[in-house]
C-alpha positions in Angstrom: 138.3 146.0 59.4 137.7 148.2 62.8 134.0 148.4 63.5 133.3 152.7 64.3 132.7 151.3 68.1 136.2 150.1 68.1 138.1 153.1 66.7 136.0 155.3 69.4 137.7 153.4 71.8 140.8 153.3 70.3 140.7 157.0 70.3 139.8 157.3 74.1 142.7 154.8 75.2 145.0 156.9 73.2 143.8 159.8 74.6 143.9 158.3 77.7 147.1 156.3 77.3 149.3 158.1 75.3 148.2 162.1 75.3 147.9 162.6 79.1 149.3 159.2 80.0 147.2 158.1 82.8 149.6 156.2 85.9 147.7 154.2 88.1 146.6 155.8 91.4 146.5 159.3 89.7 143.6 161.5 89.2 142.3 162.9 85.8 140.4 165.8 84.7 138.2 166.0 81.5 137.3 169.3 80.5 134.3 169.1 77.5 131.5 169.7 75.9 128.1 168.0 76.5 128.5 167.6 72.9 131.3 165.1 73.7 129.3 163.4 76.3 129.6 159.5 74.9 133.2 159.8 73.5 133.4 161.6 77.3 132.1 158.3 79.2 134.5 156.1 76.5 137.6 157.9 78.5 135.9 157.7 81.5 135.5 154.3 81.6 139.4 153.6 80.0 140.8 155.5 82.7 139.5 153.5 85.0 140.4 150.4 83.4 143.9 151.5 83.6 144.2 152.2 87.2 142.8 155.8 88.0 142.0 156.4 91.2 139.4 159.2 90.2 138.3 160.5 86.7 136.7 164.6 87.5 134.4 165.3 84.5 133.8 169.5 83.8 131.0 170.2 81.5 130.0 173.0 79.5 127.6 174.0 76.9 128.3 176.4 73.7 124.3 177.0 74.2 124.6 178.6 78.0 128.0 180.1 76.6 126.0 182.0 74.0 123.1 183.1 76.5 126.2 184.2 78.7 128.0 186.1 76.3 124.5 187.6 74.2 122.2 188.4 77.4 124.1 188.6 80.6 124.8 192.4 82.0 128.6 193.4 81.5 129.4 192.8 85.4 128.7 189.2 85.1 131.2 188.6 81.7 133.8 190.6 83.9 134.1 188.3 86.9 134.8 184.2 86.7 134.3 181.8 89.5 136.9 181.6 91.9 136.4 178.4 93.4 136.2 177.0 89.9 139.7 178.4 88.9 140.7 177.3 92.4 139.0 174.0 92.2 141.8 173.4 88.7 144.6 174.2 91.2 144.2 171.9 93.6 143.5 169.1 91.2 146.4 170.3 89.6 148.2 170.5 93.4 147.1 166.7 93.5 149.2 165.4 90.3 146.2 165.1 88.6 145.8 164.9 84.6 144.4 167.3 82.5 142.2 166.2 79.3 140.8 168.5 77.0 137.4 167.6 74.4 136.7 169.9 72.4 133.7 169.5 69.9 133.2 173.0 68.6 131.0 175.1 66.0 133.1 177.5 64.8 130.4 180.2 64.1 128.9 179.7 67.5 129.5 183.7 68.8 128.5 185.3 65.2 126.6 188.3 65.6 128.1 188.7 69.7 130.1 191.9 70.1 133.3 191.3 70.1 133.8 193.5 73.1 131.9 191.7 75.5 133.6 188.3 74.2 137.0 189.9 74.9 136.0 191.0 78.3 134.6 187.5 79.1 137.7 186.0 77.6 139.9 188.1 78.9 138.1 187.5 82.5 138.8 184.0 82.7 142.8 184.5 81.4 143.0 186.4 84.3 141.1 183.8 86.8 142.8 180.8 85.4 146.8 182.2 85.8 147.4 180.3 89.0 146.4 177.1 87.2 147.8 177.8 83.7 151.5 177.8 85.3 150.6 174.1 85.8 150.5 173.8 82.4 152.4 176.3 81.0 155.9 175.0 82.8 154.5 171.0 82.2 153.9 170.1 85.9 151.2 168.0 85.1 150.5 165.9 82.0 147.9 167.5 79.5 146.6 167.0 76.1 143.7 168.0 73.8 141.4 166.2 71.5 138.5 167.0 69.5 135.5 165.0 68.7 132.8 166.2 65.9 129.5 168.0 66.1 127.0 168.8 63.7 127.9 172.6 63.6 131.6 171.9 62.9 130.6 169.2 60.5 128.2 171.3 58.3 131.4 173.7 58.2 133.8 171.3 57.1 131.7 169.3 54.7 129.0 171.6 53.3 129.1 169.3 49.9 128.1 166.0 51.6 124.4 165.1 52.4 123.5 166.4 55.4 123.2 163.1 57.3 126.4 162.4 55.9 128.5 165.7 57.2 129.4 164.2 61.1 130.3 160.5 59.5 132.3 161.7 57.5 134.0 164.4 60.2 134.7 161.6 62.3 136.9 159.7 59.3 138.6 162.5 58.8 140.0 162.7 62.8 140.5 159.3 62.5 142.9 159.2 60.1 144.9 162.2 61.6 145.2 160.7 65.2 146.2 157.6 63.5 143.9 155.6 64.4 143.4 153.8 61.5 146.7 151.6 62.2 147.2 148.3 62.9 148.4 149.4 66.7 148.0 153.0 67.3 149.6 152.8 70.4 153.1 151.7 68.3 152.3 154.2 65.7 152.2 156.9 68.1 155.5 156.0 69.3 157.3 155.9 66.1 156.1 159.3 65.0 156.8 161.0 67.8 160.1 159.4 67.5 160.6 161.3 64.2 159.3 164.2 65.3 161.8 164.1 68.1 164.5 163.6 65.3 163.9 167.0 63.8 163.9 168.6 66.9 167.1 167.5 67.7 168.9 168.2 64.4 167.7 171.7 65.4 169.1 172.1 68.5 172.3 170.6 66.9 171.8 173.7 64.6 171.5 176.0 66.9 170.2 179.0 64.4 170.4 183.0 65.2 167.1 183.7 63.4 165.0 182.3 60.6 163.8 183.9 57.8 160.9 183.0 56.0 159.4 183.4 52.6 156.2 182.6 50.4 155.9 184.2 46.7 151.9 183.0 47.1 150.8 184.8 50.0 153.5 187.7 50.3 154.6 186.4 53.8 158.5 187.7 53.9 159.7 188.1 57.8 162.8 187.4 59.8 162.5 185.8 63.0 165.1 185.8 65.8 165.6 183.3 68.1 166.7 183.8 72.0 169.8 182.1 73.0 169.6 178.8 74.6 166.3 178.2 72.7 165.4 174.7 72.7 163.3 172.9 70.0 160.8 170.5 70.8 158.2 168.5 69.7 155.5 165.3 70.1 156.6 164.0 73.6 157.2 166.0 76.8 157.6 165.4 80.5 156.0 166.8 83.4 157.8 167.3 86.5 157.5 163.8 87.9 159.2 162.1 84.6 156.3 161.2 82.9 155.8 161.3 79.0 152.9 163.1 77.6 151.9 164.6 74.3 150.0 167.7 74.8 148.0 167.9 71.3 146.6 165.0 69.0 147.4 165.1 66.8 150.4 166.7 66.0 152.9 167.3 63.6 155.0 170.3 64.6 158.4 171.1 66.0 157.9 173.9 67.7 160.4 176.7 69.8 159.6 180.2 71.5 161.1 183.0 69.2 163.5 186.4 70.7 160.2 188.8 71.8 161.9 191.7 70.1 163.7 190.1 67.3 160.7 189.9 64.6 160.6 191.8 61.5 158.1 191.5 58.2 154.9 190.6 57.2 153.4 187.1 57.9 150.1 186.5 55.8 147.4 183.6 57.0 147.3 180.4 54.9 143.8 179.0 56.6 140.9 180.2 58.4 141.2 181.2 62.2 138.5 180.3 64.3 138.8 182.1 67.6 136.0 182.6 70.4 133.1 181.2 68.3 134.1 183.7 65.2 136.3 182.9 61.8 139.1 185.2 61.2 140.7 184.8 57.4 142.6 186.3 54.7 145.1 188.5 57.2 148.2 189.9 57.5 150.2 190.8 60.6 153.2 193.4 60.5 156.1 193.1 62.8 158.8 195.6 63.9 161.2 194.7 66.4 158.9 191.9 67.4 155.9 194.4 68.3 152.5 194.0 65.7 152.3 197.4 64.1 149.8 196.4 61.7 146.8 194.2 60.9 144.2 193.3 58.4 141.9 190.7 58.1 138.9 190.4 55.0 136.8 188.9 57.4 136.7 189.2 61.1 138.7 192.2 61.1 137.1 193.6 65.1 137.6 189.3 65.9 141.3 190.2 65.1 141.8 193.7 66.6 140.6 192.1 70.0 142.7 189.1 69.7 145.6 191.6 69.3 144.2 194.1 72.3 144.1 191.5 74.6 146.8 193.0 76.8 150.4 194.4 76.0 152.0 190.8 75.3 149.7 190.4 72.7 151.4 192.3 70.3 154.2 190.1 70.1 155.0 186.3 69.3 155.0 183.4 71.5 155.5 180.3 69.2 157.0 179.3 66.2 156.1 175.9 64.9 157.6 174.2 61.6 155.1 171.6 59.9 155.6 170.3 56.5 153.5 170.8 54.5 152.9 167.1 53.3 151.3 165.3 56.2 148.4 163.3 56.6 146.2 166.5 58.1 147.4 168.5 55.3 147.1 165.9 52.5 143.3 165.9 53.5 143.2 169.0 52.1 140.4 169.5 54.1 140.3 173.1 56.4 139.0 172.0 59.2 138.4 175.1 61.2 139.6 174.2 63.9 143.3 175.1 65.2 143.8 172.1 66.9 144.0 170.3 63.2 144.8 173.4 61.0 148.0 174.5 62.9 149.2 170.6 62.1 149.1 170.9 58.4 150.7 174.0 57.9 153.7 176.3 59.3 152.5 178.1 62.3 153.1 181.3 64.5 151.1 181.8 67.7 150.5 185.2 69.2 150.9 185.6 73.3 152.4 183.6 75.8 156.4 181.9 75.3 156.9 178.6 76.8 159.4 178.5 79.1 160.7 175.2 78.5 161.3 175.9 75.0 164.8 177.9 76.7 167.6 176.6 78.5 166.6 177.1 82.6 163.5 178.6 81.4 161.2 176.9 84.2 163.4 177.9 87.3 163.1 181.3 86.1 160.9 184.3 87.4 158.8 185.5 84.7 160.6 189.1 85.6 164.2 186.8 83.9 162.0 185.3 81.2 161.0 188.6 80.1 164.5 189.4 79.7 165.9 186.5 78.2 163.6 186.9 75.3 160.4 185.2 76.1 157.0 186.8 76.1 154.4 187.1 78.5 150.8 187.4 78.0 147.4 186.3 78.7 146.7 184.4 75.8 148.0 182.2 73.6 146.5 181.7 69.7 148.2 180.0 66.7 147.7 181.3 63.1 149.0 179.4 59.8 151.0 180.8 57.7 152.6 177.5 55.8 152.1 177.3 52.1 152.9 174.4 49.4 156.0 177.4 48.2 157.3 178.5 51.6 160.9 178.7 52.3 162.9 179.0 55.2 166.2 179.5 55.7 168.1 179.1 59.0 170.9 181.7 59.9 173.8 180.8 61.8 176.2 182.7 64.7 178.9 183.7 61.4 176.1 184.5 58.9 176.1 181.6 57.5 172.6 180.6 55.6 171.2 177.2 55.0 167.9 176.0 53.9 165.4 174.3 56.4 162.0 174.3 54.5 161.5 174.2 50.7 158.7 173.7 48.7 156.7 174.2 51.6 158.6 170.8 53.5 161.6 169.9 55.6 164.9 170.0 53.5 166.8 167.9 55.9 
């Protein structure tokens, strides 16, 4: 049986290895928490194992991001540092890697204003566009991964013992970035193999729109799809041919829907945590792919600022299809945290379309984007909406309808 030590470093070489997929002579970038600081030094010291030529760590703390946002005057939350955001391009200029921590408490900003968290949000959006397209059209390999802290612990686990709350955090993210297998390496491989299946039976598909349903919630909306979409999945290139796998885990086939093509009501199925504050129990109306409506029981302004963020905001940027049996989901643990919660259910994301999710979408001007159906925005912030009942039919060029997900799970 794996010793903890060795299943930390399991996880950092398959961060390492097989999410951003380190080549030797290239550079990587760690962006996380002080929180994260020994799982930090475990990629650190991987990377260079492997053949890195130099491993850039940028730190933060949610402390100083709580002093920021709660005592610093309004001019300082609407600038962001230019030769920070400029310091990501040229790393990014360089073919470096791009590596993600995050290790989160996902009640750090209760009690801010939600206004000046949405100017210092919306401030760095802004400041980080040059670099984001880096990203955004898969230049350069990146991936996310999330380590515990006691904060997010005591959230997920209020019924264990205290002392017991981060031990047991860590099992749980064990078992959903498979570490737990003989090889994780192989295992990877194989299930972003299937994943890649799906994806492809899809695109052999090739639907007009999807329309989705779930008796338990009340979610009931129709979602069109842009021609030439393409469905995609675990693995990804970036422009020099290299294989990467943005999020682990992950569990979704995802595609960018037809901007102005949505029409319904989509209810959450899990708790949203977004800039430090939980959004849950909402609905989201759509007509003619614009957001006409919203609710939420709790975090209501949290929402309204989300959806304010700037025009694009009010309309879709992702649709991902996750069964609803998978090892996150048969947890049955919420976890608080997107990056595990949008990989045990059905998801929608509002904001930003990626445009390699449509045929010639990254030689395209944003200007042609725009008007083959994909939205632009400065965020980007999934939502679940899958349930154990949720349906979903796909819609063909003729009419014809024929099922995709039932009973909350892939029917093919």
């Amino acid at each position: 049986m794996k010793s903890f030590q060795q299943r930390v470093e399991q996880y950092a070489a398959l961060a390492v290895e097989v999410g951003v997929n380190v080549q030797p002579g290239q550079k990587l970038c760690v962006i996380a928490p002080v929180a994260a600081a020994e799982f930090v030094r475990e990629i650190v010291k991987h990377a260079y194992r492997i053949g890195s030529q130099y491993v850039h760590v940028d730190w933060s703390d949610e402390a100083v991001t709580r002093a920021r946002l709660e005592l610093s005057p309004e001019e300082g939350l609407s600038g962001y540092p230019s030769w920070l955001a400029e310091g990501r391009v040229r790393l990014a200029e360089e073919g470096a890697a791009f590596l993600w921590v995050i290790a989160e408490d996902p009640d750090l900003l209760n009690g801010i204003d939600s206004k000046r968290i949405g100017m210092a949000t919306k401030a760095q959006q802004n400041a980080l566009q040059p670099f984001r397209k880096f990203t955004l059209n898969n230049e350069v390999s990146w991936s996310i991964v999330a380590v515990p802290t006691q904060p997010w612990a005591d959230k997920v686990f209020p019924g264990h013992a205290a002392g017991e709350r981060v031990d047991a955090l860590w099992e749980a993210i064990f078992a959903a970035v498979r570490v737990d297998a003989e090889d994780p390496v192989a295992t990877w491989r194989e299930h972003a193999a299937n994943l890649r299946a799906k994806a492809a039976r899809l695109n052999e598909r090739n639907y007009k729109r999807l329309q989705y349903r779930s008796a338990s919630t009340g979610t009931d909306v129709t979602i069109g799809l842009p021609e030439g979409h393409i469905w995609v999945s675990a693995g990804t290139q970036n422009k020099e041919g290299t294989t990467f796998i943005p999020n682990m885990p992950t569990e979704e086939v995802f595609t960018s829907p037809l901007r102005t093509s949505i029409n319904g009501k989509v209810v959450s199925s899990k708790p949203l945590s977004y800039n430090g504050n939980l959004i849950d129990r909402f609905a989201i109306t759509f007509v003619d792919g614009r957001i006409t409506a919203y609710e939420a029981e709790l975090g209501q302004e949290a929402l309204r600022e989300l959806v304010e963020t700037d025009e694009g905001s009010h309309y879709l940027g992702e649709i991902a299809l996750v069964p609803f049996r998978s090892p996150i989901s048969d947890t049955n643990i919420t976890f608080f945290n997107t990056l595990f919660d949008e990989n045990a259910a059905c998801h929608l994301a509002i904001g930003f379309a990626f445009p390699f999710c449509l045929e010639g979408g990254l030689t395209m001007s944003k200007e042609e984007q725009l008007e083959r159906g994909l939205n632009q925005s400065l965020t980007h912030v999934d939502f679940m909406i899958g349930t154990a009942d949720l349906e979903i039919d796909g819609v063909r060029e003729d009419g014809s309808q024929e099922p995709v997900f039932r009973g909350g799970n892939w029917a093919f």
